[in-house]
TIMINU-417621 format. One line per 8 residues: their letters; for each residue x negated, y, z negated of C-alpha. Coordinates in steps of 0.5 Angstrom, whole numbers, plus 500, padded with zeros to 3 digits. Each point is the difference from the previous one (the first is absolute). Layout:
<pts>
A = X Y Z | ...
</pts>
This chain:
<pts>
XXXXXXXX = 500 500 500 | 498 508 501 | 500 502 492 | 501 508 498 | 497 500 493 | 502 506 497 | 494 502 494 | 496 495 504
XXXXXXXX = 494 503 497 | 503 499 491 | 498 495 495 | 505 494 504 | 499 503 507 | 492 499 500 | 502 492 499 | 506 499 504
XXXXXXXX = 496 503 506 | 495 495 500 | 505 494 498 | 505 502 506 | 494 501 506 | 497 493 497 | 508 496 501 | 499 504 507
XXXXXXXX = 505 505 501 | 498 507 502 | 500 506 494 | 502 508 501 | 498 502 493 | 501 507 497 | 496 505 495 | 500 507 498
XXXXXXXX = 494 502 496 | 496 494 500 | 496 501 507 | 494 495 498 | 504 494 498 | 504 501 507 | 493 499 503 | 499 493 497
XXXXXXXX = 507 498 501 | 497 502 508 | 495 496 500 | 504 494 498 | 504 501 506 | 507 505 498 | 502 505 503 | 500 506 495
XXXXXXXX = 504 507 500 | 500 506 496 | 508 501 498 | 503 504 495 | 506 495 497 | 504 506 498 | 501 503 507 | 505 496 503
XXXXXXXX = 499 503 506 | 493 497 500 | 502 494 498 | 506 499 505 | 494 501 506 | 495 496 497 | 505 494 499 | 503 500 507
XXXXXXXX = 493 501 503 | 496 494 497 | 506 497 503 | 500 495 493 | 504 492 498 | 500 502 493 | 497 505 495 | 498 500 493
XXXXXXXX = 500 506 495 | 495 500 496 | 499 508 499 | 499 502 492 | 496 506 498 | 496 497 494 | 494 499 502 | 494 504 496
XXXXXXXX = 505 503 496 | 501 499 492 | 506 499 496 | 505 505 496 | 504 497 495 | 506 501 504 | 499 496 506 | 505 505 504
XXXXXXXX = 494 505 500 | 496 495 502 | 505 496 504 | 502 507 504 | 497 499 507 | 501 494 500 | 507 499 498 | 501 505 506
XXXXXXXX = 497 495 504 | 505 495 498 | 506 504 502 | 498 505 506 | 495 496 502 | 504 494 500 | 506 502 503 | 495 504 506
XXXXXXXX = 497 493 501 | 507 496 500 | 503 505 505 | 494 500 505 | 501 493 499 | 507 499 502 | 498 504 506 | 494 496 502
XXXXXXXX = 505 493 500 | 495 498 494 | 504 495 496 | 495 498 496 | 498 504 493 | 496 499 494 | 499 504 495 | 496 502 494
XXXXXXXX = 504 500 493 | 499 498 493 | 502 495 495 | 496 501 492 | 505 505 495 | 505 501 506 | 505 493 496 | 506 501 495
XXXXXXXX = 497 499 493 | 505 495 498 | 500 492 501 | 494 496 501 | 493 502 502 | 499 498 507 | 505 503 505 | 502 499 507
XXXXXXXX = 502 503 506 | 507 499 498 | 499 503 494 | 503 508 497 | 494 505 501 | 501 505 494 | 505 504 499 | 496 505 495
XXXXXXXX = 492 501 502 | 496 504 496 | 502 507 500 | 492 501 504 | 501 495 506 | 508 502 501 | 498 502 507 | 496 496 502
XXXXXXXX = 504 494 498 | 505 503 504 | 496 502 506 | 497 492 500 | 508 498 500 | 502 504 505 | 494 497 504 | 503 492 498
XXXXXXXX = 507 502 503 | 498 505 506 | 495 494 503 | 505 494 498 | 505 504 502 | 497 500 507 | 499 493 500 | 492 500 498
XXXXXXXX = 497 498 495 | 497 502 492 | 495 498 497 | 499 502 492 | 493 498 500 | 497 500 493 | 495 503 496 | 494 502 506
XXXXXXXX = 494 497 498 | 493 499 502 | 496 507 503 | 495 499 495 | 500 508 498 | 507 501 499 | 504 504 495 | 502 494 496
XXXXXXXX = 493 498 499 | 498 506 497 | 504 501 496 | 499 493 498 | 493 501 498 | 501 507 497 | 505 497 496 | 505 504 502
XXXXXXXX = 505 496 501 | 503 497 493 | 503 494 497 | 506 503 498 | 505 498 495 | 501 492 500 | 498 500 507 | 506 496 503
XXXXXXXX = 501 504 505 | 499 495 508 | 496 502 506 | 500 497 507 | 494 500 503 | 497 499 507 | 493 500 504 | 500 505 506
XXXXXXXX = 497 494 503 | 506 496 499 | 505 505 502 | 497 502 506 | 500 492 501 | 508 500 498 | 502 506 504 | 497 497 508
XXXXXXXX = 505 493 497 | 505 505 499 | 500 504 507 | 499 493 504 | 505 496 496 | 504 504 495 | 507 501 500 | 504 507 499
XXXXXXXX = 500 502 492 | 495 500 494 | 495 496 498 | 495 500 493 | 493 499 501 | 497 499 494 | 496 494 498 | 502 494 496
XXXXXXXX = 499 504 493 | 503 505 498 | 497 501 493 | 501 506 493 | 495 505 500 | 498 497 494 | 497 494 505 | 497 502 505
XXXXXXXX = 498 508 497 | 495 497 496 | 498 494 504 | 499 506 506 | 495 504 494 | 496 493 500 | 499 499 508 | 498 507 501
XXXXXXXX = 495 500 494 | 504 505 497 | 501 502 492 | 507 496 498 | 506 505 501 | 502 504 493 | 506 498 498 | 506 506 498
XXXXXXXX = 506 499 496 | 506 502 505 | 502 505 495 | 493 504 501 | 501 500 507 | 508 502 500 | 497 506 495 | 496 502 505
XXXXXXXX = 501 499 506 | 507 497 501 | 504 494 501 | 499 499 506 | 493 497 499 | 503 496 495 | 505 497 505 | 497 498 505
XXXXXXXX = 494 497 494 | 505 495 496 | 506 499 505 | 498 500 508 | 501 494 503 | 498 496 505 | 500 497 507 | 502 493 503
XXXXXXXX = 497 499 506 | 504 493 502 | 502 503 505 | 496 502 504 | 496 493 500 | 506 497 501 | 502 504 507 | 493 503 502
XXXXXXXX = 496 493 499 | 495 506 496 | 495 497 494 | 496 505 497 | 493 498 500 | 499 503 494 | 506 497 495 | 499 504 494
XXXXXXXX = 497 506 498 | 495 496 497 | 496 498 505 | 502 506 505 | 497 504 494 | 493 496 500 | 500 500 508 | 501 508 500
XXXXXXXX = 497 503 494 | 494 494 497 | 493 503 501 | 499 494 506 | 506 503 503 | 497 507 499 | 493 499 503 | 503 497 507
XXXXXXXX = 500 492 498 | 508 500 499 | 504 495 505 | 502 503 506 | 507 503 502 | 506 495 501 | 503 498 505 | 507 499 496
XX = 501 494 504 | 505 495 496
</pts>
């Protein structure tokens, strides 16, 4: 197929190129600001162009020239940036993305006759905090996020529903991990990310190797709706925090009261700290043939963050074939 990558040169985009020419299809990837990562993405043998999401006419243009079977959305605006504590500051751009960018892009693709749509959504702290631990596509999205992340839940929403509605397909990816200086990891190793209160609160997480490997099945194969991408896993943050600490050498996480947190900053960190849940990724296994290679976080933090994966002895990418 003739695949229009839109955020070809982000975090998933940088992997899925290389994943889609090797399974022998043709790539039209997208960037805005990173000129030197398109480059490389040249050299493995994608046509790249410069294009602003937000303009809907420049969108409208570069579908209908590059003539695609299929796109896949991949655009955010997350990379190099820190993190305020309510994530609609930090998410502003990027839930534009998910809103105008998305309807841009749908609509381009109505007019191209493109019927194949993928999508980058997101599954952690987005279920109803009621039930079991362990959710499913099927199950309820929560009704009342943290006052913070209001926005940008509905922005990730309205990206589910506008793309399903089209007959595409949502990807709820897990918890990225996997570039060896993301801001995960130093926050990590500055301690700056706390145990807070009993820890109870679960994370899914995923490989950006695996989620590039589940997003090419995906396109090939998937049928129209939502799928989890998440690994085998999902796990409280009492679990996979302090064992995320070790592999990177790191000084245990400090532990803080939910009381002192809520005091200082709010409730919303408490929230997502002791009552999130996680993610099923049965689906996405059953309907797409998909096997993370990494199937807990477990080994995927030794592969990413270990010092033999970080002198360049880690394994090579996977290929995500089942």
């Amino acid at each position: 197929m003739r695949i229009f990558v839109a955020g070809a040169s982000g975090a998933i985009g940088r992997r899925l190129v290389p994943e889609l020419i090797g399974r022998g299809h043709q790539v039209i990837g997208t960037f805005r600001s990173s000129p030197q990562r398109a480059g490389q993405l040249r050299e493995l043998g994608a046509e790249m162009i410069a294009l602003d999401l937000l303009d809907a006419p420049a969108v409208r243009a570069a579908v209908l020239d590059a003539r695609p079977d299929a796109i896949v959305h991949q655009a955010t605006a997350l990379a190099g940036g820190g993190f305020s504590r309510k994530l609609d500051r930090t998410f502003a751009q990027t839930n534009r993305l998910r809103t105008e960018g998305t309807d841009a892009l749908l609509a381009a693709a109505r007019e191209a006759g493109v019927s194949r749509f993928v999508a980058q959504s997101f599954a952690p702290y987005r279920y109803a905090r009621e039930g079991g631990m362990v959710k499913t596509e099927a199950d309820p999205l929560d009704s009342a996020p943290a006052a913070g992340a209001q926005q940008t839940n509905a922005a990730m929403t309205y990206l589910d529903q506008a793309v399903t509605a089209g007959g595409g397909i949502a990807l709820r990816y897990g918890g990225f991990y996997g570039e060896p200086a993301d801001q995960l990891v130093r926050m990590v190793r500055k301690r700056w990310f706390p145990l807070i209160g009993n820890g109870d609160g679960y994370s899914s997480w995923i490989h950006l190797d695996d989620a590039a490997a589940a997003t090419a099945l995906a396109l090939e194969q998937g049928r129209p709706g939502v799928y989890n991408i998440v690994d085998d896993e999902p796990a409280p943050a009492r679990d996979w925090l302090p064992e995320l600490a070790r592999v990177l050498d790191a000084k245990p996480p400090r532990h803080l009261p939910a009381w002192l947190v809520r005091l200082i900053v709010g409730g919303d960190a408490v929230i997502g700290a002791t009552q999130a849940r996680g993610a099923s990724n049965a689906k996405a296994k059953r309907e797409l043939g998909w096997a993370p290679r990494y199937p807990s976080w477990r080994q995927g933090f030794v592969a990413a963050y270990a010092p033999a994966a970080r002198t360049g002895q880690a394994a090579e990418p996977a290929t995500g074939l089942a």
